[in-house]
N, C-alpha and C positions, 0 to 999 in steps of 0.2 A: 465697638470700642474694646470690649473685652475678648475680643477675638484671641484666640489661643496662637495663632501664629505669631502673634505679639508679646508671647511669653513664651519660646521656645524652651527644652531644657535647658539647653546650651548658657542662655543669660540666669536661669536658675543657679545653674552649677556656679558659671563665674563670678555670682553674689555670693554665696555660698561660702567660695573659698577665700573671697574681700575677707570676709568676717569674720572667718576662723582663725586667717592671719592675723586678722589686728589685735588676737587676746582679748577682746572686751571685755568687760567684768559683768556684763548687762546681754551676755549670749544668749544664756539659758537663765532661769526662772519665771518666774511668775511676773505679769502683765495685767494690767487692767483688763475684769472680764470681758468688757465689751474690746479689748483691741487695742491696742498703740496707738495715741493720740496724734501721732505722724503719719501711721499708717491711715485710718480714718479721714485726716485733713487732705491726701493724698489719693483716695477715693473719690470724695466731696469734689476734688479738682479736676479731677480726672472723667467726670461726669460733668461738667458746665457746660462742656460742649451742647451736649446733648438737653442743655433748655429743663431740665427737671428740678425741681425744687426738691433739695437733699442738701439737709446740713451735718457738720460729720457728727455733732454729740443724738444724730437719729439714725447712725450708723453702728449696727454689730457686727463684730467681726465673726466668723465662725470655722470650724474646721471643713471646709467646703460647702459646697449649696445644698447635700442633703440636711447634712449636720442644722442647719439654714431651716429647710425645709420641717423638721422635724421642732423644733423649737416655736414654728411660728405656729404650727399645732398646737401644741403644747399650751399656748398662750392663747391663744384665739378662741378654739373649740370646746365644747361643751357636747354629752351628752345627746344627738338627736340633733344636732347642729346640721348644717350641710355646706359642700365644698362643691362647686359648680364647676367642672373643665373641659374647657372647650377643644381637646383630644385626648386621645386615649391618654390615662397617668399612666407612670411608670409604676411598676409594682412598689417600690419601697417607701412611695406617699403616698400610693394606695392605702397600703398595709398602716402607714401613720396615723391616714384620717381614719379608719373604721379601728384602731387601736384605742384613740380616743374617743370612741362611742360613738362619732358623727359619722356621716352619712355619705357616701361618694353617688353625686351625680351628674348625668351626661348626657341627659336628655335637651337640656338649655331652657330648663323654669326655673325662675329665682320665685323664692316663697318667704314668710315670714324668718324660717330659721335656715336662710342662706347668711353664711357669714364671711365667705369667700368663693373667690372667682378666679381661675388657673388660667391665665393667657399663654398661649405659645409662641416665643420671637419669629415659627417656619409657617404658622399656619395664619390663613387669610382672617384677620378680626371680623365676626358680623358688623353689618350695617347696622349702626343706630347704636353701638355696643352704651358707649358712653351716657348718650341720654335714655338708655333703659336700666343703667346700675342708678341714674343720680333723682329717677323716677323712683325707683326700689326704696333709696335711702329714703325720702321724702316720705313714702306710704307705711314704709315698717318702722318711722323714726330710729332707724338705727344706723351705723355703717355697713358697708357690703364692702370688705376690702377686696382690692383688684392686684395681682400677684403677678410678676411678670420676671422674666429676664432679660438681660443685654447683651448676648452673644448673634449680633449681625441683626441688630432690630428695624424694622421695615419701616417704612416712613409713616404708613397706617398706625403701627404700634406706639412709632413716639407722638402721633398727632394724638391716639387715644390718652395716653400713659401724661401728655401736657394736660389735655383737656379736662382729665377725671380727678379728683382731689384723692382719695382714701387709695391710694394706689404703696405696693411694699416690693421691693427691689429685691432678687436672689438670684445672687451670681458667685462663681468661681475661675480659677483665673486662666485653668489648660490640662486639660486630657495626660498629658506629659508629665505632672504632677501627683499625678493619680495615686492614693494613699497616703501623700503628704500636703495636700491641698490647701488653701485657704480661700475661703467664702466669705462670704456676707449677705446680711438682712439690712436696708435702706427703706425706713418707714419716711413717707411722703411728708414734707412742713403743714401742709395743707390738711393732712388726711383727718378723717372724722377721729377723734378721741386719740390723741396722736400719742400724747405725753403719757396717756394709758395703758396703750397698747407696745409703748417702747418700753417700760416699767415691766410691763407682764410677758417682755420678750427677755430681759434680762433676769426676770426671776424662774422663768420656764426653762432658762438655760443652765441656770446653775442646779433646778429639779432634775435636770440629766444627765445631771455630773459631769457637766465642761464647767473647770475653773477659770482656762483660758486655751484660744489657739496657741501650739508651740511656739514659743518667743522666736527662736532661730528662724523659723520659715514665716513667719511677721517681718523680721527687720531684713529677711532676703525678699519678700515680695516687695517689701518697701523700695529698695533697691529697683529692684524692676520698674515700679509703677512712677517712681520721682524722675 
């Protein structure tokens, strides 16, 4: 869905300059932190296809998927916590979870202070992935949220990502964009402590001083994605 071929620059550029020509008085400034209500409802839709329970006011906008990435730490982790992934992370969520004092691990044991699980949209899901997160929840009475993205996701991924409830969306929209990006965080209807977890994603983001994604590259994605 979010395949980046489907945001080339080219429709970038020519929303771009839609908007600059029309003068709007609503170009530049300030936005609700979580995102433009249009743009959000136009994520939400943009994802039905795909069978996932994602409503837009459990959708944050963010200045691409690191930016994403980084806040859902921020929110989440604690101290001695642990971040379970199932391939190698990239250096700069590496560096996020053990910034936050938690723990990066890669062996594939979930323990009392697992509080997240890093799926890959390229790499094969284990077997049984789902009924070993929803056994976890059950014995540590807590959530274990399941972290995933939509860039070309496998049919194993969407069968796990319907099947699991506490599951959190983080995506960006194209490579092309790079340095002017817009992402998002999509916490699950379903998920364990939902209304929780979407409160201390918005209060985690303003702790890192995003007020808002640039209004301009919100109402040019929008453009794209309607």
């Amino acid at each position: 869905m979010f395949d980046a071929r489907h945001f080339p620059a080219s429709c970038l550029n020519a929303a771009l300059n839609e908007l600059l020509a029309s003068e709007a008085s609503d170009l530049h400034g300030y936005t609700p932190a979580s995102g433009l209500l249009a743009l959000r409802e136009a994520l939400r839709d943009a994802m039905q296809p795909l069978s996932l329970p994602i409503s837009s006011d459990k959708i944050y906008v963010t200045c691409g998927a690191a930016a994403g990435r980084v806040i859902l730490v921020r929110a989440l982790l604690n101290e001695g916590d642990e971040v379970l992934f199932l391939y190698p992370p990239e250096d700069d969520f590496r560096s996020a979870v053990e910034a936050a004092g938690a723990v990066v691990v890669a062996n594939g044991i979930l323990t009392e202070r697992t509080r997240l699980v890093v799926l890959s949209d390229h790499d094969p899901v284990p077997p049984g992935l789902g009924d070993f997160l929803r056994s976890a929840e059950m014995v540590y009475g807590q959530p274990v949220y399941l972290l995933a993205d939509l860039l070309n996701p496998s049919d194993e991924n969407l069968a796990l990502l319907r099947s699991y409830d506490s599951i959190v969306l983080n995506e960006e929209f194209s490579d092309d964009f790079s340095g002017e990006n817009i992402g998002f965080l999509a916490v699950g209807d379903h998920a364990r402590d939902t209304e929780l977890l979407y409160a201390a994603i918005a209060g985690a983001a303003r702790a890192c001083g995003y007020v808002n994604p640039p209004s301009l590259m919100q109402r040019a994605i929008l453009k794209t994605v309607s």
